[in-house]
C-alpha positions, 0 to 999 in steps of 0.5 A: 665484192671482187678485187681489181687484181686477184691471184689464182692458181698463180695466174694474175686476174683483172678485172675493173669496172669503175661503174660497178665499184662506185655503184657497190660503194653507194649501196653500201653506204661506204663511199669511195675516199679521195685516195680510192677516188684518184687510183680509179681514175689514175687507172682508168686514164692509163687503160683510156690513153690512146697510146697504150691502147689498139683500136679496131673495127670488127667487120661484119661476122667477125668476132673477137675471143679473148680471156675476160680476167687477162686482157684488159678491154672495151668497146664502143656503142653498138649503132644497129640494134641488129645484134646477132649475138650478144655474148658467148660463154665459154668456162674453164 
C-alpha cells in the first residue's frame, strides 16, 4: 500500500499508478467504489490533458533525470527493442 500523496520530511511525494491500484484492490478482494472510481479518473484525465502537459522526444543518447515522488511523468511505448538502458537508480 502507498498513498497517492504522502508527506515526508515535509516534502509533498506523489506517486499514482492507477493500473497497481486497481490491481492491489482486485487482489484484495476490496474493490474500488464509484466515488474512488471517478477520483482516479478525474485524476488521471487532469494529469492525460494536453494542455497541462509538455511533450518531448528525447534523441538518441539523451536522457531525462528527474525526481520519481515530485514530478508527475510518463511516456510512450519503446518502438526498438534496442533499448540501452532500462532504469538508472539513484537513492537518497
Amino acid at each position: 500500500y502507498a498513498p497517492i500523496f504522502s508527506l515526508n520530511n515535509q516534502e509533498i511525494k506523489f506517486r499514482f499508478l492507477d493500473k497497481y491500484i486497481e490491481s492491489g484492490h482486485r487482489i484484495a478482494n476490496s474493490p474500488l467504489n464509484k466515488k474512488q472510481k471517478r477520483a482516479i479518473n478525474k485524476l488521471k484525465a487532469y494529469l492525460e490533458d494536453k494542455n497541462l502537459t509538455y511533450t518531448y522526444k528525447l534523441k538518441p543518447k539523451q536522457a531525462l533525470i528527474c525526481n520519481n515522488h515530485i514530478i508527475a511523468h510518463g511516456r510512450d511505448s519503446f518502438l526498438s527493442k534496442n533499448r540501452k538502458l532500462i532504469r538508472y537508480w539513484i537513492k537518497e
